[in-house]
N, C-alpha and C positions, 0 to 999 in steps of 0.2 A: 475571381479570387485566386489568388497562390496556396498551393496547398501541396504536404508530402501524400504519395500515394507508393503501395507495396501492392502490384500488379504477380509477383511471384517470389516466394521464400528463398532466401538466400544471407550473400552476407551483404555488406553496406550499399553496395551498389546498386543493390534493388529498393532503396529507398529516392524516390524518382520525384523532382519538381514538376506540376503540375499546373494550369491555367484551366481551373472551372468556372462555370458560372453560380455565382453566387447563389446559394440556396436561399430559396423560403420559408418561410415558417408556415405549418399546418394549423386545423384550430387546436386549439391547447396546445400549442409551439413556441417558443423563441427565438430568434435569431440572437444569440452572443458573437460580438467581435471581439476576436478575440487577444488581449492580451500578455498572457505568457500563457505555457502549457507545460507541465508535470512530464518528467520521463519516469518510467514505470520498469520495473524489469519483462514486466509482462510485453511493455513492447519489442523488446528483443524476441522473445518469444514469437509473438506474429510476426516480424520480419527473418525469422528462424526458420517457420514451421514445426511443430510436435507431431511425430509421428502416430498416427491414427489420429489425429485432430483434423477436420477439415476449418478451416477462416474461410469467410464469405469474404475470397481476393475479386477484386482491387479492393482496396479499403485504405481510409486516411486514418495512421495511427494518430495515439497520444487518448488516455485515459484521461488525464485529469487538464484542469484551464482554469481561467478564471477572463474578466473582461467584462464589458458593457452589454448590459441590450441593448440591442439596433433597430429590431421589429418586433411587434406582437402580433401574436396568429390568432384567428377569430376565437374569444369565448373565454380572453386571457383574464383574467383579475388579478389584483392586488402588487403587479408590477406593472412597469412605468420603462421607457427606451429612455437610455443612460443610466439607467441603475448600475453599479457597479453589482458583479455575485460572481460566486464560485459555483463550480460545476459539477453535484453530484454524480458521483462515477457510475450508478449503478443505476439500470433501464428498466423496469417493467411493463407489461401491456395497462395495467393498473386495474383490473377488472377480476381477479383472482382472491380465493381464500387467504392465502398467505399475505398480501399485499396489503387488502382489509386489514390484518389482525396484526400490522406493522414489522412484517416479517418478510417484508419484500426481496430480501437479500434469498430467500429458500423459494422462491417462485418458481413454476418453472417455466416463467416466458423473460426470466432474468437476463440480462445479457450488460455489459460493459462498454461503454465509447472507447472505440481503437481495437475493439475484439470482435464485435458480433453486431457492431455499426458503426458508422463513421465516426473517428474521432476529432480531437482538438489539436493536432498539425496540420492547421490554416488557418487563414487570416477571418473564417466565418462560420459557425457551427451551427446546425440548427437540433434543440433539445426539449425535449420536453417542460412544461413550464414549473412544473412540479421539480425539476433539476437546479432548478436557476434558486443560487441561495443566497437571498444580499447579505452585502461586508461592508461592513464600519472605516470609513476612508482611510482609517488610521491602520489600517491590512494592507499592506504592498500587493498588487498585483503578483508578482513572482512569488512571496509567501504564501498566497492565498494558490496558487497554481501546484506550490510544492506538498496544501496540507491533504487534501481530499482521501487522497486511495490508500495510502499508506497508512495516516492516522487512523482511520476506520478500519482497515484491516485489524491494525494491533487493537486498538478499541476493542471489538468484536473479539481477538483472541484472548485479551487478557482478563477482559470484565465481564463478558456474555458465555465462553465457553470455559475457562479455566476457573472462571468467578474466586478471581484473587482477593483474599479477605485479608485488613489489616494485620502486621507483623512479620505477613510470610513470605520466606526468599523464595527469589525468582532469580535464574538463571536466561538468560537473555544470548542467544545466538549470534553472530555474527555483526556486531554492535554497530559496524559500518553504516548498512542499507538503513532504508528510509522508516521497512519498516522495526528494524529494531531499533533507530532512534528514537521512534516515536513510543515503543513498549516500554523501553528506560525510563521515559516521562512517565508514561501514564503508571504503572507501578507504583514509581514515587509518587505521584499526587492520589494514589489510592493507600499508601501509607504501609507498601513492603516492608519486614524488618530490615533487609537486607538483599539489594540486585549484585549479582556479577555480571558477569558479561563474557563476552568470548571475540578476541579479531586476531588479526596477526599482524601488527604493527603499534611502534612504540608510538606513532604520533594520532593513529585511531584511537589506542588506548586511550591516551590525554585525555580525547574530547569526548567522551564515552564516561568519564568518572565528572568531567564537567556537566552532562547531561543529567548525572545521578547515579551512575553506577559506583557501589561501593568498592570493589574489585572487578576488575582486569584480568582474564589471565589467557594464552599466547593456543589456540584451536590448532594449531601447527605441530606441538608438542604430542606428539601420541600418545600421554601421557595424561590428557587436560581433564580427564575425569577427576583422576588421584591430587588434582590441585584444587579439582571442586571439593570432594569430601575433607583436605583440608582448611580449604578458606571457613567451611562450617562446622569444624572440630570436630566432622567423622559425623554428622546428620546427614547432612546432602541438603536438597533444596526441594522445597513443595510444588512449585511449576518450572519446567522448560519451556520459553518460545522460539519456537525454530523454524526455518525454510529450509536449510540447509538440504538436508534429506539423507541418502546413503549413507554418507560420511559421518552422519554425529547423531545417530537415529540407535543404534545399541546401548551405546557406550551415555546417553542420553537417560534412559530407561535407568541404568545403573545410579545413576548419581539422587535420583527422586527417592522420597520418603516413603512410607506406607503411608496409603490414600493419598500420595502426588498426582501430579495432571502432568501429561505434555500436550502439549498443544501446537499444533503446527497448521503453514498456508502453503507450504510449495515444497518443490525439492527440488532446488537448485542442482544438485550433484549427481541425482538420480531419483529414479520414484522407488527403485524394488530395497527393499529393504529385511531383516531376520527377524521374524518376534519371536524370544522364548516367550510363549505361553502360561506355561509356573511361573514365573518373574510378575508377570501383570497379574493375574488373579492370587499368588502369595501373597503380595503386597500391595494387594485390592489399587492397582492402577487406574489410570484413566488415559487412554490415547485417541485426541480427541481433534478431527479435522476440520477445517475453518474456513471460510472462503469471505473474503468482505465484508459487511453488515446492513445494517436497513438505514434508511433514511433518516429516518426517526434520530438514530443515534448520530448522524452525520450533522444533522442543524442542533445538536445539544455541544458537538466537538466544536462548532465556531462559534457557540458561545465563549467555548473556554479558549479557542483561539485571542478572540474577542477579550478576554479579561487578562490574556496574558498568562493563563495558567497551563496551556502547553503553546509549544512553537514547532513549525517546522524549519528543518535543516538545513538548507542551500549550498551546497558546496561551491555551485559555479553556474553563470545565467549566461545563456550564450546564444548567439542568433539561431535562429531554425533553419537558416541556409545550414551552419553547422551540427544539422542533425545526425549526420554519418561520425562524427568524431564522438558527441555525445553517446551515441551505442558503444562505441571503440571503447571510451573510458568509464562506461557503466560493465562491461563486458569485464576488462581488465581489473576490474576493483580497484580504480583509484580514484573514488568519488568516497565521502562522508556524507552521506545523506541525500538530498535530491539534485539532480541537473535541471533545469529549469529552461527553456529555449522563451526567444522573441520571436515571435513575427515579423 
């Protein structure tokens, strides 16, 4: 099979075509062909490297896929080769308390396809069978490839850790990426009084108040708090979702209510950041960190794929030869939502 591999951190050029041999499935395995495949920002990252992180290099990125089974591994049940399914992002050894108690996302033999095993850039994946989640024909491959990591991340941040309760604004980061598309929706369909949003463009704005956001307002302006406190007549807002990090991690703080939540999964811009301490215990805060979610809640999210009640984003489906551009233009910020690659 053809497949990309990152033998060393760097920049586009260390994303390398490759000829393996077709993997196997193990017992309780799959073989998925795959597809399309999800770009992630995270794969930037592994093809980056973070400083004091070690990646298990060589490794074939791509978190998320979608595509057919091909083969079953001895002991499989209840799938069938040619199923159409999407591809759970998130790996367990499966044998742990956390995992039991459907909280496999806090395990600690947790790990991600394209992070800490191989992923889905290439044409064959082999995953565990418990990953493989069938989709309703009426899922495009590429949609079903762009919902997985993304959707579940905000999931997890805005219903399991912020636990956003009808009526309340939510201030929404960087409204571009995948996953702030995805926390627009879910907000609205959990019944925010009111989302803003935050980008830095008039044509991201658009599509950002077309996903739900009630206001727009321009994260460029050094200013962008003092336009929070007035799009809310001087409240501010009950939750932040944010990646961003450095950059919008104080001034964040600021704009929340008493007993508001931020809640955030990365930091794009940096990880160190200021806490005043009186600021979060005066006004009984919550700063509270996120990573992914469990399974559980990943086969309840394509149900509502499934019904049409959320969607993923697609900005642009482009060949997996053109892997090095799609980083280029995930990099650059000028994608709305996910890139998506073919095989």
């Amino acid at each position: 099979m053809r497949c990309v591999v990152i033998r060393e951190h760097g920049s586009y050029d260390k994303l390398q075509f490759e000829e393996r041999e077709t993997p196997e499935p193990g017992p309780g395995e799959v073989r998925v062909r795959v597809r399309a495949a999800g770009l992630n920002h995270l794969d930037v990252w592994v093809r980056r490297g973070v400083p004091g992180h070690a990646f298990p290099l060589p490794m074939v990125p791509g978190c998320d896929g979608s595509g057919e089974i091909d083969a079953l591994g001895a002991g499989v049940r209840g799938l069938e080769p040619g199923q159409r399914v999407l591809i759970g992002p998130g790996v367990t050894a499966g044998d742990d308390e956390c995992t039991a108690a459907g909280a496999d996302h806090l395990s600690p033999t947790y790990g991600i396809f394209g992070e800490t095993r191989d992923g889905t850039c290439a044409e064959y994946v082999v995953i565990p069978a418990r990953n493989a989640i069938p989709i309703a024909d009426s899922i495009s491959f590429e949609d079903a490839a762009a919902f997985p990591l993304a959707t579940l991340t905000a999931w997890n941040m805005v219903m399991r850790r912020a636990q956003l309760r009808p009526g309340e604004t939510v201030l929404v980061h960087a409204a571009g990426s995948g996953v702030s598309t995805a926390a627009i929706q879910i907000a609205k369909l959990a019944g925010a009084g009111k989302i803003l949003a935050t980008t830095s463009s008039a044509a991201k704005a658009a599509r950002a108040r077309e996903l739900g956001a009630d206001e727009v307002l321009d994260y460029s302006d050094p200013a962008w708090s003092k336009q929070v406190r007035k799009a809310t007549a001087g409240r501010g807002v009950d939750i932040v979702v944010d990646h961003v990090g450095t950059a919008t991690f104080g001034a964040s703080l600021k704009t929340l209510v008493r007993g508001g939540r931020y809640v955030f999964c990365g930091a794009t811009t940096g990880p160190v950041a200021e806490l005043h301490l009186n600021l979060v215990f005066f006004k009984n805060l919550a700063v509270l960190g996120s990573t992914m979610g469990s399974l559980g809640d990943m086969h309840q999210l394509v149900r509502l794929l499934e019904a049409g009640q959320l969607r993923p984003i697609v900005d642009a489906v482009l060949p997996l030869a053109d892997v090095a551009e799609a980083h280029r233009r995930l990099e650059a910020r000028e994608v709305f939502g996910k890139i998506v690659l073919v095989p």
